[in-house]
C-alpha positions as a printed Julia matrix, in Angstrom:
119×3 Matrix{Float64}:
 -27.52  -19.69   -6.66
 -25.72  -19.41  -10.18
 -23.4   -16.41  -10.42
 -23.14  -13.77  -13.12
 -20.44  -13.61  -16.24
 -19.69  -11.03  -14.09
 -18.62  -12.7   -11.06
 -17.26  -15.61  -12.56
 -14.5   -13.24  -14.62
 -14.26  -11.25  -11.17
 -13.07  -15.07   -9.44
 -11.0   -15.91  -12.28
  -9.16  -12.23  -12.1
  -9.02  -13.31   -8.4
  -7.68  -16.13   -8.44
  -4.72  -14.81  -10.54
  -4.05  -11.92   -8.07
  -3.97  -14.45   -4.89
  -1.77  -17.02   -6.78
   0.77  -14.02   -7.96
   0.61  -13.01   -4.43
   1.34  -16.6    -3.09
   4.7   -16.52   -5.54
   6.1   -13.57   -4.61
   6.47  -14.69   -0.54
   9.14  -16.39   -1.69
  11.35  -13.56   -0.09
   9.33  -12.55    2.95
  10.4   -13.49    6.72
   7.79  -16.12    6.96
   6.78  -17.31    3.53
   5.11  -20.57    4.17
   2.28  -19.56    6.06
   1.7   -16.23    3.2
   2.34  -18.22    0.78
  -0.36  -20.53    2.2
  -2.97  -17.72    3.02
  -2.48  -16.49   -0.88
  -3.0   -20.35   -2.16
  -6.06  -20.25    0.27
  -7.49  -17.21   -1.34
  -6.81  -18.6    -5.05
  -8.86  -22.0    -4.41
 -10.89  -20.39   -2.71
 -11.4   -17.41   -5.7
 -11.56  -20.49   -7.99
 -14.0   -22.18   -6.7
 -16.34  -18.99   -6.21
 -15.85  -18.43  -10.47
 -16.89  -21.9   -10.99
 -19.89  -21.89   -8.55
 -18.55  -24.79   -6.71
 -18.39  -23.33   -2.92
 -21.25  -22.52   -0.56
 -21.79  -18.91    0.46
 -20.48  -19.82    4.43
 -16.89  -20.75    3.53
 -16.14  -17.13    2.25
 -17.96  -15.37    5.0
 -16.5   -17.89    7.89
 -12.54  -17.0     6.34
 -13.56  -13.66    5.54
 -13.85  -13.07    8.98
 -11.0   -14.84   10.0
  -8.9   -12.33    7.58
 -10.95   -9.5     9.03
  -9.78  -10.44   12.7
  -6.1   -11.31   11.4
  -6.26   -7.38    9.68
  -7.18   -5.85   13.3
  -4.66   -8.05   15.13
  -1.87   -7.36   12.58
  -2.68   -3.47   12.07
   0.57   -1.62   13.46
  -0.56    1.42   15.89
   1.93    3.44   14.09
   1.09    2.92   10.12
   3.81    4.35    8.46
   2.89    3.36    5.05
   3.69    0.47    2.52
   7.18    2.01    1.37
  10.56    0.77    3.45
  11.83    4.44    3.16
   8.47    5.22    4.87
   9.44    4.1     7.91
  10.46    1.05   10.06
  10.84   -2.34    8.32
   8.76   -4.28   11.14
   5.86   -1.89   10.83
   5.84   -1.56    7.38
   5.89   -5.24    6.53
   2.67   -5.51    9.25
   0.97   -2.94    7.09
   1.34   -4.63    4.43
   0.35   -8.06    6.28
  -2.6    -6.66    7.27
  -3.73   -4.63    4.37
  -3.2    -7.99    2.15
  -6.04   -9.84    4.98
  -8.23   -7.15    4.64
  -7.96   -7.75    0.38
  -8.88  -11.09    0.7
 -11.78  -10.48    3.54
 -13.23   -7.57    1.27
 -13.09  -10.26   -1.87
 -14.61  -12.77    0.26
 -17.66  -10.71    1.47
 -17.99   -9.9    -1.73
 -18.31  -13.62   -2.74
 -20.73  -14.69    0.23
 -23.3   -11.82   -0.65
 -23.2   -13.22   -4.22
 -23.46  -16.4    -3.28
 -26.35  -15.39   -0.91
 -28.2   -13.74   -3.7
 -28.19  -10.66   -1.62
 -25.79   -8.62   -3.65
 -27.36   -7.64   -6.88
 -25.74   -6.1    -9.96
């Protein structure tokens, strides 16, 4: 299915976000494997804006960052802030909230792809 102007600015704006995000781990506790989620979601954003990926690959690591969002949600949110609260729960806020940016994007890209999403 060919995607709209629409989508294809959408993956480009994407694909900036994720590879910003993948350069600023430098300074987190674990920055390799961030650092390679964010890459992940960049090729991934850049392959969706230049139609070059098939409509499972978003949906099958979409779902992966869905799980990885519920697994890494802290039972106490606190917030996104370090004077909200603990450091630990804090940084898995913001852990998870960053999967469950890339799974939203990534549904978003299998339904295009699909042709089931209309705009």
């Amino acid at each position: 299915m060919q995607i709209s102007t629409f989508d294809k600015i959408l993956g480009f704006v994407f694909t900036g976000l994720f590879g910003l995000s993948a350069v600023l781990q430098y300074n987190d506790p674990d920055p390799i494997l961030w650092i390679v989620i964010y890459t992940s979601a960049a090729v991934v954003s850049l392959l969706f804006a230049m139609n070059k990926i098939n409509n499972k690959v978003p949906l099958l690591l979409g779902i992966l960052c869905f799980i990885g969002f519920t697994y890494l949600y802290p039972s106490n949110f606190q917030g996104f802030d370090l004077n909200d609260g603990d450091i630990k729960t804090v940084e898995l806020g913001r852990e998870a909230f960053g999967l469950l940016i890339i799974a939203l994007v990534f549904f978003w890209y299998a339904l295009r792809l699909r042709g089931k999403l209309k705009i």
